[in-house]
N, C-alpha and C positions, 0 to 999 in steps of 0.2 A: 504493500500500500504506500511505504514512504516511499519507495522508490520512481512507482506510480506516480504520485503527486510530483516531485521531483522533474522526472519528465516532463508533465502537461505545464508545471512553469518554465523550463528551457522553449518548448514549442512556444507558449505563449508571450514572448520576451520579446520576436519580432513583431508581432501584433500591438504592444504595448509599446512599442518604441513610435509606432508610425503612426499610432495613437494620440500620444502625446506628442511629437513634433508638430500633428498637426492639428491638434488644437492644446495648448501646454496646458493649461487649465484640468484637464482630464488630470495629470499625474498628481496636483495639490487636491482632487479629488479621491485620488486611488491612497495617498498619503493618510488623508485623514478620516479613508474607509477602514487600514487599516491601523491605526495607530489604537484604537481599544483595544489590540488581540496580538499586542506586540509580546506579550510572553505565550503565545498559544500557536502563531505560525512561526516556523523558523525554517530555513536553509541553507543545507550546511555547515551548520553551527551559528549562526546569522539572521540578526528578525528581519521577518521580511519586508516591516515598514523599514527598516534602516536599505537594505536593498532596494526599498521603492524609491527611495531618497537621493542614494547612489545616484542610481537609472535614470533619474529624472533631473541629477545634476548634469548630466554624460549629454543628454538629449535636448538640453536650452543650448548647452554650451555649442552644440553641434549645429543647433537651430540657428543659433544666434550666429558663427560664423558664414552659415550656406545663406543668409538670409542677409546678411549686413546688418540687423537690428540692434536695438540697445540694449545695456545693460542698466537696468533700473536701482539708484540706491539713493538713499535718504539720507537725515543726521544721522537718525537712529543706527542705520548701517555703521556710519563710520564710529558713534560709539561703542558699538557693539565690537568692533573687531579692535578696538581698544582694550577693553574686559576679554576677552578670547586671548590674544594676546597678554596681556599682564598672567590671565589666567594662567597659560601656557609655560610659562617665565619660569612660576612659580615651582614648577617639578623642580627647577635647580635645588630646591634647597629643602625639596623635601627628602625625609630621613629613610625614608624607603618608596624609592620612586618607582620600583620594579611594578608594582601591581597600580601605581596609578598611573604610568604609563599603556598598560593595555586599557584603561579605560577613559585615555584622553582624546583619540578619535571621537570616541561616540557625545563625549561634550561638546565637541569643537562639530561637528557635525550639527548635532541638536541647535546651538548656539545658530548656524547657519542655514535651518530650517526660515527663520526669518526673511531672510537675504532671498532666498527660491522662494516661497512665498509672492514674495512681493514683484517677482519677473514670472512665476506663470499668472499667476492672477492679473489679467489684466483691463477689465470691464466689470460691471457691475452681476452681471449674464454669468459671468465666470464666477463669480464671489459666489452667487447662489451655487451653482452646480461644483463649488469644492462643500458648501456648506453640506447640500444635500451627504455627503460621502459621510459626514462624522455623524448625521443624524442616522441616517440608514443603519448605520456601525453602530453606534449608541443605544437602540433600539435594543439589537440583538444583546449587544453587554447585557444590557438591564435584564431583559430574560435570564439570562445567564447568572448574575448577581441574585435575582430573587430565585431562583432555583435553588444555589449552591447554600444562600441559609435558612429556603425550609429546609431542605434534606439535611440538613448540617445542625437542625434545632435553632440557628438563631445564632450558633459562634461565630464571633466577628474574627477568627481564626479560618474561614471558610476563604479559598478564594477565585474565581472566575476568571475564566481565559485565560489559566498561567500568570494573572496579575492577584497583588494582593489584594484585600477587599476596601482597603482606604482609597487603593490607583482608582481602581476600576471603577468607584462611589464616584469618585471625581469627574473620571472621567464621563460617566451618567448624566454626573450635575451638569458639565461643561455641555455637552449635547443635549439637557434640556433646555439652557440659556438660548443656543444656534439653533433650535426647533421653532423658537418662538421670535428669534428675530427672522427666522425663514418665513414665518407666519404672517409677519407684516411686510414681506419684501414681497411673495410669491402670491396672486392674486386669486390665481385657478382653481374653480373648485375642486377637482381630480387633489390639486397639490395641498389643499387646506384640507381636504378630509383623511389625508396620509398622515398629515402633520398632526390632526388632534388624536389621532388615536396611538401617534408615537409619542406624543406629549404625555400621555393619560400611561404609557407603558414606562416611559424615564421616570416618569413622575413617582411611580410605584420603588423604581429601580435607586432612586435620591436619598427613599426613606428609607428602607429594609436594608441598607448595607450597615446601620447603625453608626455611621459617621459623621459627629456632632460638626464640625468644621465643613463636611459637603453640607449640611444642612444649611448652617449659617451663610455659605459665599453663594448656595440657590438661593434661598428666600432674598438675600441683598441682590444679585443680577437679576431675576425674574423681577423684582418690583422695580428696579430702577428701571430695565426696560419695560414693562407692561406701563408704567406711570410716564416714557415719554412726552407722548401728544400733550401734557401738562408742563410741559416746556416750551413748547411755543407763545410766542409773542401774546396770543390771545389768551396764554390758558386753559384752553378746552382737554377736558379729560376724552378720551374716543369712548366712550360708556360701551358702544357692543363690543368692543374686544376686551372690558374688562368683565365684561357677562363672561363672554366667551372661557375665558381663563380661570374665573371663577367656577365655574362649572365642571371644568377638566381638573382643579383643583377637588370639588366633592367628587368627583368621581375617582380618582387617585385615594381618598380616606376612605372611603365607603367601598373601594375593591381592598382596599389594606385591612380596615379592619372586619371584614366578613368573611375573607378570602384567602388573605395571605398569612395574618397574624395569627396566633392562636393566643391559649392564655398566659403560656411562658415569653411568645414574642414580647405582646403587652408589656409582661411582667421589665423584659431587657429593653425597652424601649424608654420604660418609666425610669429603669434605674441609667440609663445613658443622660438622658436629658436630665435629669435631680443631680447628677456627679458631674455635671455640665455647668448650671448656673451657680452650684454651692462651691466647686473646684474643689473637691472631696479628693479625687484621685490625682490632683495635681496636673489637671489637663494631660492625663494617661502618663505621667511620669515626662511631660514635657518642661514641665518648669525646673527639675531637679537634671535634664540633659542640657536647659540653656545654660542651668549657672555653671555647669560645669566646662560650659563650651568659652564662657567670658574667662574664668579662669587659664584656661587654655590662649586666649585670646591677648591677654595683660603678659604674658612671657615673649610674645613676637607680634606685638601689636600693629607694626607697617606693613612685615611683607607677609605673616598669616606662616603656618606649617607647611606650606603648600599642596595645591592641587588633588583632592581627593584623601585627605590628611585624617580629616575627623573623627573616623571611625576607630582608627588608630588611638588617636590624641585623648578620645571622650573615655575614660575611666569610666563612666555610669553604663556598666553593662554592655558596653561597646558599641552603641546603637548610633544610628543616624542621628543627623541634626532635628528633624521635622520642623526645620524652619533655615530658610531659605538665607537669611541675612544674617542669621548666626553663622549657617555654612559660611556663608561666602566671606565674613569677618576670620574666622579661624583658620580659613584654608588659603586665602590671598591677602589675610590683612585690611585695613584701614582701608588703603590704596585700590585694593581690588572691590572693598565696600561701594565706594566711590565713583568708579568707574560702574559699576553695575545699578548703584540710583541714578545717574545721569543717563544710561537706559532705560528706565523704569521713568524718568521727567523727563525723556525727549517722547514718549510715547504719549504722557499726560497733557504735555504743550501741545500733541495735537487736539486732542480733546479741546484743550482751553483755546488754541486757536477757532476752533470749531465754534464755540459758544459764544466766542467775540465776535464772529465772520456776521456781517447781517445779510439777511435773507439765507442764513443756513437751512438745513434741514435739521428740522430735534429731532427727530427718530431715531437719523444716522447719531447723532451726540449720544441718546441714552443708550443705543446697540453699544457701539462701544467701552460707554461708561459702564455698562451690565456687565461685559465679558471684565473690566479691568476692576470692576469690583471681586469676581469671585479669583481670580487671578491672586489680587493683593490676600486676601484670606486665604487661599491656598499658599500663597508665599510664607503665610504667617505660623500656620499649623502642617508645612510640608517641607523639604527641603526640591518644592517646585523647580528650581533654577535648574537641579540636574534632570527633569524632566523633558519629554518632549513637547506636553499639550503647553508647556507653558510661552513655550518659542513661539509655537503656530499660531497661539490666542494671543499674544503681542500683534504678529504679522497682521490677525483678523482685527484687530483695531483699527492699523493703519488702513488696510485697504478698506474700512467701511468708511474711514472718514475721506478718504479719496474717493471711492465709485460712488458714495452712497450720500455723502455730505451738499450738493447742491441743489439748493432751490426749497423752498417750505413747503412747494408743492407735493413734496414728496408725497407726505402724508396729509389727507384733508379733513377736517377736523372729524368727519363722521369717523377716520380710524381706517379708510379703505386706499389701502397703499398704490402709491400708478407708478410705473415705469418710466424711470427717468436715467437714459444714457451718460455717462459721465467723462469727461476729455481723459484722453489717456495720459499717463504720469510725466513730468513733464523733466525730471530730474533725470542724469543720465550719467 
């Protein structure tokens, strides 16, 4: 069977190549189809979304010679290969570089998921049809997640598609935010009746991983984008999309609790959310991994232990950072801190550009506010930065404030979104 499979992706490699040259947008498609199930396909020792990446780096670059086109980059670009760089640096002087050497491609790769992003994607046409790939994907996760903990009783030790069940939560939450801003982009009814009933499926898949932290960066993305159209100049709330949402919201509780939950779910549900707001557990033993990551941090406070350092470095059990600016303080320092908020504020300046532009679209402002909501909360309770959704939900900002950012017409106060072409990127 592996072998099988094996096969049918070598056949399918030229298919996929001619694919994507000739419309790029397909491969930030098949990227972010495959990126929930990055521990579940592999080849050859190798996930296949990082081969999809590869592939799709091989086939711009190829495009882009046969074709004379450009190459599309922003500030954010050049700070980003700032922090990649320092990042990079930093192996010198780590004390055991052997093992964070094999995993400095796949950073340095992830970190550059942005960069491709932002050259296949290049219309607003496109934005939806990479969006479509992570909800499709998302979808399936969520099944997957709410299967593995009924059958598993409810341990948040259970985990789907070879990821653990915090990734994969996330990853749920992050494609129900992109369902719902697909909802207000994509007008057709074919396409809105796929969407609510994938909504009403992540929806199920958000709660049941028992992930206090995916709970919180959903509920802040889904309201700041559904609460959009109350950012327009006038005010107006779109009322039928907030029926709409409302609804797929009861119906999401009302499948959980008659369906999904039983009495012990309940029972760990009640006891996650009370160890939640009381901080009984210490935010899962994360506040006893930070102070020990600061400690670690006050002995090489500039240039950090370097590069994949932490796990090493953290005495508390050896465990990851679950947060993202402790990592990157401990493992590059100050300096690499640095570098990585001026990524994180060249991303927010477009936002703020957005909001000062007049005649902008609010829509496009709260889509992207939504995604960089759950983003920063993921950053807070994850060590996000070595992840890969957190690259691509960077890129998905940018590009909605460019495809998606002109005219107020976008969305008309009833809440019914029209299609509005956007000029292509103009930076090169």
């Amino acid at each position: 069977m592996r072998t099988l499979a094996i096969l049918l992706m070598i056949l399918a490699t030229p298919g996929l190549v001619a694919i994507v040259f000739w419309r790029p947008a397909f491969g930030a498609a098949l990227i972010l189809a495959l990126a929930p199930f990055e521990g579940a396909l592999t080849l050859g020792g190798q996930s296949a979304v990082k081969l999809a990446t590869v592939l799709c780096i091989g086939v711009f670059l190829l495009r882009t010679i046969r074709t004379g086109g450009s190459f599309t980059i922003d500030s954010t670009t050049r700070l980003l290969a700032l922090f990649l760089l320092w990042a990079s640096l930093s192996l010198l002087w780590n004390r055991d570089p052997t093992d964070a050497v094999s995993e400095w491609d796949s950073f340095v790769l992830q970190g550059c998921l942005y960069v491709l992003f932002l050259n296949l994607v290049r219309s607003r046409d496109d934005l939806k049809l990479a969006l479509w790939g992570h909800v499709l994907a998302g979808s399936i996760l969520a099944a997957s997640v709410t299967h593995a903990m009924i059958m598993r009783d409810f341990a948040r030790l259970a985990g789907a598609a070879g990821l653990g069940i915090n990734l994969a939560s996330r990853l749920v939450g992050l494609s129900l935010i992109l369902c719902l801003i697909l909802y207000q982009m994509d007008a057709t009814r074919l396409a809105r009746s796929v969407l609510l009933a994938a909504a009403v499926l992540l929806g199920i898949g958000s709660v049941v991983g028992l992930s206090r932290s995916t709970w919180l960066g959903v509920i802040l993305g889904v309201a700041v984008v559904a609460m959009g159209p109350a950012m327009r100049t006038k005010r107006r709330i779109a009322t039928k999309q907030l029926l709409v949402w409302s609804l797929v919201g009861c119906a999401v509780f009302l499948i959980l609790a008659n369906w999904v939950f039983d009495a012990h779910g309940i029972a760990k549900i009640a006891q996650r959310f009370r160890a939640g707001y009381t901080l009984s557990d210490s935010a899962s033993g994360r506040f006893d991994i930070w102070k020990e990551g600061f400690e670690r941090l006050a002995e090489a406070p500039f240039l950090g232990h370097g590069l994949h350092s932490f796990t090493r470095e953290n005495v508390y059990n050896s465990k990851g950072a679950h947060n993202s600016f402790v990592m990157v303080s401990v493992e590059t320092g100050l300096i690499g801190l640095v570098f990585f908020l001026l990524v994180l504020g060249s991303t927010h300046r477009e936002l703020w550009l957005l909001f000062r532009r007049e005649g902008a679209a609010s829509p496009a402002l709260a889509w992207g506010a939504g995604i960089l909501a759950f983003l920063l909360v993921s950053s807070m309770a994850d060590s996000a930065v070595n992840r890969k959704y957190f690259w691509y939900g960077l890129s998905l900002i940018t590009l909605i404030v460019r495809h998606c950012g002109r005219g107020d017409e976008l969305l008309p106060a009833d809440g019914e979104p029209q299609d509005v072409q956007s000029a292509e990127p103009v930076e090169a």
